[in-house]
Backbone bond lengths (Angstrom), bond angles and torsions (degrees), N, CA, C in turn:
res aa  C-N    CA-C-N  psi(-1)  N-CA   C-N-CA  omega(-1)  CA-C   N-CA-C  phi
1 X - - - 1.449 - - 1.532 109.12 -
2 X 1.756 105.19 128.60 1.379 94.65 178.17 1.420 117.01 -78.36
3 X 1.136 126.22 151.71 1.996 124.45 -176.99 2.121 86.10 -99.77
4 X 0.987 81.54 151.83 1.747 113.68 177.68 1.716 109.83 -99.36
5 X 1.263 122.95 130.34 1.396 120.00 171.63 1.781 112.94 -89.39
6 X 1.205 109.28 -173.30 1.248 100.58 -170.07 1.411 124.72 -76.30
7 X 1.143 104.28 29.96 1.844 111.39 -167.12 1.977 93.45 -140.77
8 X 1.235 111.40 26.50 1.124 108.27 -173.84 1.947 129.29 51.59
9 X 1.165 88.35 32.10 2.026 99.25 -165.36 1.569 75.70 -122.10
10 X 1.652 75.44 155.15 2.136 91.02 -177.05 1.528 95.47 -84.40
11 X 1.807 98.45 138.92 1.596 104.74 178.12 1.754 113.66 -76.76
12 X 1.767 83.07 128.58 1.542 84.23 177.23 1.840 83.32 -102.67
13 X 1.765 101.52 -162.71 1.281 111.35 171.47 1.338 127.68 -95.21
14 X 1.685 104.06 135.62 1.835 90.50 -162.20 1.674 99.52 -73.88
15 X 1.688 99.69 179.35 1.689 117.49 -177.09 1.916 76.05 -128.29
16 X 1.402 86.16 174.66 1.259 111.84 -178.41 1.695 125.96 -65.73
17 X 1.587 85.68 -13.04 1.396 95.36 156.10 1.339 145.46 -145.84
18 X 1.276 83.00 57.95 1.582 110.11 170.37 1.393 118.48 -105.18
19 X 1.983 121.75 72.28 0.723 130.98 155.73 1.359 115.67 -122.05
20 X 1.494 113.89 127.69 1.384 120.17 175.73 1.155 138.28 -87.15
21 X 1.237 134.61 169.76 2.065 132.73 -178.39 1.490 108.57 -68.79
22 X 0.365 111.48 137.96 2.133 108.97 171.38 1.402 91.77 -90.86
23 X 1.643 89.27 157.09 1.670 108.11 -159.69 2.121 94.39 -77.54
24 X 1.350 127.74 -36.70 1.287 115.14 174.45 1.196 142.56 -50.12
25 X 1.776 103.83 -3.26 1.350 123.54 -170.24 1.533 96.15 -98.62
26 X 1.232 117.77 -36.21 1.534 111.24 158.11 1.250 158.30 -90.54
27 X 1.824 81.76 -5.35 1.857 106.06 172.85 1.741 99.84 -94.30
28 X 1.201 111.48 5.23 1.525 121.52 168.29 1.231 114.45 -107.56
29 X 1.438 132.86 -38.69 1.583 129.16 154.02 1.211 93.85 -36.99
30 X 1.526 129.85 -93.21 1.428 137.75 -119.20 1.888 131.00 48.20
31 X 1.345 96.68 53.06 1.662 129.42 163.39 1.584 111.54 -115.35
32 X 1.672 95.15 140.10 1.554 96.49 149.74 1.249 103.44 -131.98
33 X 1.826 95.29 150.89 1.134 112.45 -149.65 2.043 103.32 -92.10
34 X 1.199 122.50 177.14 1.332 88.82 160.44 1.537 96.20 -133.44
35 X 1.047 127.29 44.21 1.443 132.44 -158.64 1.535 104.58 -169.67
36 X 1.354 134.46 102.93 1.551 128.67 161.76 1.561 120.74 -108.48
37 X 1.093 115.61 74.26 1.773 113.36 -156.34 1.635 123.97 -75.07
38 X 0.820 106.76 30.82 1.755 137.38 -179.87 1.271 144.49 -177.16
39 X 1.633 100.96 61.36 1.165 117.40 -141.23 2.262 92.38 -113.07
40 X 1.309 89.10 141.53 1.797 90.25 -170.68 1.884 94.24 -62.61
41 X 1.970 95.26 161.30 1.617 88.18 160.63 1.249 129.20 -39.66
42 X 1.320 113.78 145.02 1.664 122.42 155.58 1.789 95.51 91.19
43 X 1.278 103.55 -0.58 1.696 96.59 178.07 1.469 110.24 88.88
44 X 1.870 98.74 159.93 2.012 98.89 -164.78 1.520 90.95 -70.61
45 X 1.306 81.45 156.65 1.941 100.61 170.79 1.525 99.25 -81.03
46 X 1.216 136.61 -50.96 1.342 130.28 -118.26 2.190 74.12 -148.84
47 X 0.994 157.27 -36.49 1.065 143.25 -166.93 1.706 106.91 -76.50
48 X 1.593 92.73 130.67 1.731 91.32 175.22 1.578 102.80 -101.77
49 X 1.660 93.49 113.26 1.819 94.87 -176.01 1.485 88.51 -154.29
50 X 1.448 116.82 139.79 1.193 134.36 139.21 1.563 135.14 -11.10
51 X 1.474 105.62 -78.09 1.305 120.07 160.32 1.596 130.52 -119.10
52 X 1.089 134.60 179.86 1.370 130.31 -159.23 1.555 114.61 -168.62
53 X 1.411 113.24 122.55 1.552 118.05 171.46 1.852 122.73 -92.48
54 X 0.935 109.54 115.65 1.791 107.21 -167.93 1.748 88.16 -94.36
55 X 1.256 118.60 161.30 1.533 145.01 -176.54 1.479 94.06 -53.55
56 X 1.514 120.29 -25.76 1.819 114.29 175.76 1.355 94.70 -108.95
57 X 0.692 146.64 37.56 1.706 150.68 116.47 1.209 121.99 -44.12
58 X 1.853 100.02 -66.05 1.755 132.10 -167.87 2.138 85.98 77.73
59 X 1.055 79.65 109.92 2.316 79.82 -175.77 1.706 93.14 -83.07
60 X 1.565 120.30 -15.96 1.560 118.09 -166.90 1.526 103.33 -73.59
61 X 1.652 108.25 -39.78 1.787 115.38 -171.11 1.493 100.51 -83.01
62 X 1.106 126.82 3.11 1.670 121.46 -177.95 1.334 120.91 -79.85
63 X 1.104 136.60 -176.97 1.481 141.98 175.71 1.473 88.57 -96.71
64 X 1.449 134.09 135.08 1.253 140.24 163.08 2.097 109.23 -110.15
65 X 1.837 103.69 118.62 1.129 99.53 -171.65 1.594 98.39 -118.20
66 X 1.194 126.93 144.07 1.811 118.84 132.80 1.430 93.54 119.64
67 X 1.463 102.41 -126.85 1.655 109.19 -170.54 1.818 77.01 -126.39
68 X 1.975 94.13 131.75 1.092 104.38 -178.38 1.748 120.72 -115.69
69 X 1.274 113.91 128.36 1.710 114.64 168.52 1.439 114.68 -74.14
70 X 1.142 135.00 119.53 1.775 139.58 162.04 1.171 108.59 -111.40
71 X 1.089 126.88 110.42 1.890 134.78 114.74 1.136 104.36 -74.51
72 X 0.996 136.06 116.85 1.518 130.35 146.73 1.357 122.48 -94.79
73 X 1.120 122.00 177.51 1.683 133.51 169.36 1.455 124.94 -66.96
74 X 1.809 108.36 82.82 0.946 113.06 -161.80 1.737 120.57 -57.45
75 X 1.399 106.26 -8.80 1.426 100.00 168.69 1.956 122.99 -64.46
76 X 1.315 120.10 -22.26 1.367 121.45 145.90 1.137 120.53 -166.16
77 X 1.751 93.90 106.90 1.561 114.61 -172.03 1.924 113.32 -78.17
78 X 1.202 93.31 -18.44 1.805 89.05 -172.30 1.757 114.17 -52.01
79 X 1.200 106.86 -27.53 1.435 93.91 176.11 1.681 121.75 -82.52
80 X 1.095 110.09 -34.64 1.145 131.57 137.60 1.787 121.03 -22.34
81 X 0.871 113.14 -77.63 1.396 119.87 -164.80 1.974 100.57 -77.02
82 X 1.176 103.57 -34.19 1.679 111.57 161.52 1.597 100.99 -41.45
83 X 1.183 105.64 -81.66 1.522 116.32 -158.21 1.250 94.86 -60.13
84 X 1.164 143.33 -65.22 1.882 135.45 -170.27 1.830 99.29 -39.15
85 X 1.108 100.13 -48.73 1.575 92.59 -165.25 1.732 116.28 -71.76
86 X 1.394 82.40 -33.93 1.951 82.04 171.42 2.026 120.25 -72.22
87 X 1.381 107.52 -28.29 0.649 126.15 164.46 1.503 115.80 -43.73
88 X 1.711 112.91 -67.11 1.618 127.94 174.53 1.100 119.40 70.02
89 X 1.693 125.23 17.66 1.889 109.13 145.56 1.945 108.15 -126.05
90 X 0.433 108.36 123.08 1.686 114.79 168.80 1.877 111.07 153.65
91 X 1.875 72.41 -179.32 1.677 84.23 -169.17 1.936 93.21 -103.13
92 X 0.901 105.65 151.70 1.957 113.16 164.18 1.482 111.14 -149.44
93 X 1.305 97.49 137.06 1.650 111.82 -178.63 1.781 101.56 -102.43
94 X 1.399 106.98 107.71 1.939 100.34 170.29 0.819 104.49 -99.30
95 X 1.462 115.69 -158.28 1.601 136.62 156.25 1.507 122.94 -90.05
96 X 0.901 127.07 142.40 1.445 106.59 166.46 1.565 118.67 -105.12
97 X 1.104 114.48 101.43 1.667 129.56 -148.29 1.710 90.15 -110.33
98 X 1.153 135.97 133.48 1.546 129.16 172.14 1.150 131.73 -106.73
99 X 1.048 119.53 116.74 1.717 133.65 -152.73 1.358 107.69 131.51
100 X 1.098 125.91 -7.87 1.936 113.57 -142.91 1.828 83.02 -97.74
101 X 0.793 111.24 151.12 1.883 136.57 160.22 0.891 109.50 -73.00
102 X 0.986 141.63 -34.74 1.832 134.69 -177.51 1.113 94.00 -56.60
103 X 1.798 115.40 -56.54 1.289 112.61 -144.36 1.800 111.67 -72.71
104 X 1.022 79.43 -22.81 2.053 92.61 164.03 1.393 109.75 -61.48
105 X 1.173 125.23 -44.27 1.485 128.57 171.91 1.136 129.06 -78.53
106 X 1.681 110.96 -11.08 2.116 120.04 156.94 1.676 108.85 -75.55
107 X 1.573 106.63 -32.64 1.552 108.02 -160.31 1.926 106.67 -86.24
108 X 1.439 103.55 -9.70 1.151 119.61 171.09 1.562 143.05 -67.49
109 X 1.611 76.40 -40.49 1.349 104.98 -177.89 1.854 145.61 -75.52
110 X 1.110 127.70 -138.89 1.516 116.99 154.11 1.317 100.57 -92.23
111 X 1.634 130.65 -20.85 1.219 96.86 -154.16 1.268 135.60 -78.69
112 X 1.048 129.83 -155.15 2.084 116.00 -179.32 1.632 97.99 -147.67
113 X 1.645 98.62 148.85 1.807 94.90 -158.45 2.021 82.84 -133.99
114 X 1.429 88.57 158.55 1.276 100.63 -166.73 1.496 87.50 -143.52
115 X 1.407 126.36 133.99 1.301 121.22 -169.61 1.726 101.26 -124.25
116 X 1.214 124.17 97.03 1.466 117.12 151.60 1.310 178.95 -52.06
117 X 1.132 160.98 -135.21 1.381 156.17 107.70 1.620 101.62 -19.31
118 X 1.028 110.75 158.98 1.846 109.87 161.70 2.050 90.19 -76.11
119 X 0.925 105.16 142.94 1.691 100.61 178.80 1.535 90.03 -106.82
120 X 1.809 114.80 160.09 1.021 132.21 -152.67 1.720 98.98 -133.53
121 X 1.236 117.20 98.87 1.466 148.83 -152.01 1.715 103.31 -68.51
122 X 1.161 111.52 127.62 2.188 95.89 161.20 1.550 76.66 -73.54
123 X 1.716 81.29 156.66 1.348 110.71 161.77 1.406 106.75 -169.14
124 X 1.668 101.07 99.72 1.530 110.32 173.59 1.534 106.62 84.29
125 X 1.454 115.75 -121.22 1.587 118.88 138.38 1.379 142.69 -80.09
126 X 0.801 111.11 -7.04 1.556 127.33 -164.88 1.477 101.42 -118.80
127 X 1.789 110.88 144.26 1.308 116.07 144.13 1.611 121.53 -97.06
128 X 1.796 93.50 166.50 1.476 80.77 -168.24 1.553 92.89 -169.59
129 X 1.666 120.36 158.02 0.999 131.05 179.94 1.637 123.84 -83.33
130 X 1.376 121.46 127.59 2.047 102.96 178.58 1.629 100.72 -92.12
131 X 1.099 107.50 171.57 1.624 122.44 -156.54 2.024 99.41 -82.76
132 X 0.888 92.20 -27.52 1.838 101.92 -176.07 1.668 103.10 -88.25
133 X 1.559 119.08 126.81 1.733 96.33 137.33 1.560 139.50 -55.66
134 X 1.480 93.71 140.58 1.576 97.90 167.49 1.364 108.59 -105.37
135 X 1.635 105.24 -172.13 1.734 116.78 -157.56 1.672 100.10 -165.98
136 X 1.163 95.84 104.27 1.935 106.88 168.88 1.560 112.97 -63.49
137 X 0.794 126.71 117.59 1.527 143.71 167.63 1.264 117.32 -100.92
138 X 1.660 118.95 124.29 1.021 128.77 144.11 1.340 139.34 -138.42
139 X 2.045 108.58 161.17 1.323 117.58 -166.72 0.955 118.09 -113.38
140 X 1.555 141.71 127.42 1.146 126.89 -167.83 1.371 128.55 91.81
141 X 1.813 127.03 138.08 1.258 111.98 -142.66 1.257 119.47 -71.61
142 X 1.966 111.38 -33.17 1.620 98.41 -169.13 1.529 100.86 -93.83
143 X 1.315 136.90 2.50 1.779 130.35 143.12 1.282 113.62 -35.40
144 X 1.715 104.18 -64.06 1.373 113.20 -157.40 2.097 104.15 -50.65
145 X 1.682 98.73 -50.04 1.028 126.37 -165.22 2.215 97.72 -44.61
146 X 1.233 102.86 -69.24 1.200 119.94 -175.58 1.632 105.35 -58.21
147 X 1.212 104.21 -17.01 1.993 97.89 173.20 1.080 104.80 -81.84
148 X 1.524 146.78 2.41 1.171 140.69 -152.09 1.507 86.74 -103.63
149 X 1.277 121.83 -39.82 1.603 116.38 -167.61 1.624 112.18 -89.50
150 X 1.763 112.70 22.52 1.690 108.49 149.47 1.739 112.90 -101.82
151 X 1.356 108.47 19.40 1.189 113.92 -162.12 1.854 123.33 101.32
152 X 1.762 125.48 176.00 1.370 116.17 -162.39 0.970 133.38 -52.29
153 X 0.934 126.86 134.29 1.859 149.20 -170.79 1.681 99.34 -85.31
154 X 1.504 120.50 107.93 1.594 107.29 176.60 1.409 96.16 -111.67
């Protein structure tokens, strides 16, 4: 018998980065997205987007259109965080890891960071906390606009 994970998709085995957004982070935006470019198998549970790239996609080789959602695979976000920014409309949630170069290239940029709660990830069945803070980023005016309602916009 196959077992079901908490998004109703058959459980495979997680990787290290298979932690997802919780749905309050987007019933607190109030955006839909039309673009989710790192989105777990079987599609986001909790992201309101149009379309969606799963890890057998590859979301990096895709055409990226509209207003975009990123989580990416925090094991290496720089390519990742490249392409969102060249790109220039959406929201992305990283890590804030210290040392990393990307992050020189978020603090550089247009975008605007709002730093939170530690947020508490699905994962599998369970929620749960990762050991690093993260930091919502956004590009572009009505992103920026909608980051204001997880709290300050710097």
């Amino acid at each position: 018998m196959n077992q079901q994970n908490l998004f109703g998709q058959p459980q495979t085995e997680l990787t290290s980065d298979d932690y997802y957004t919780p749905r309050w982070v987007f019933d607190t935006l109030g955006l839909r997205f039309d673009l989710d470019v790192a989105s777990p198998p079987g599609g986001p549970p909790f992201v309101p987007c149009d379309r969606y790239y799963t890890q057998e996609d590859d979301g990096l080789a895709q055409p990226w259109h509209g207003l975009v959602w990123m989580n990416p695979p925090y094991s290496n976000p720089k390519p990742w965080v490249d392409r969102w920014l060249d790109h220039g409309n959406g929201l992305a949630l990283l890590p804030m890891a210290k040392g990393c170069r990307w992050l020189d290239d978020l603090w550089t940029s247009t975008a605007r960071l709002v730093i939170t709660r530690r947020v508490r990830f699905h994962r599998g069945e369970i929620t749960t906390e990762i050991s690093f803070p993260t930091a919502f980023w956004a590009i572009g005016e009505e992103p920026v606009e909608a980051l204001a309602r997880l709290g300050k916009v710097r």
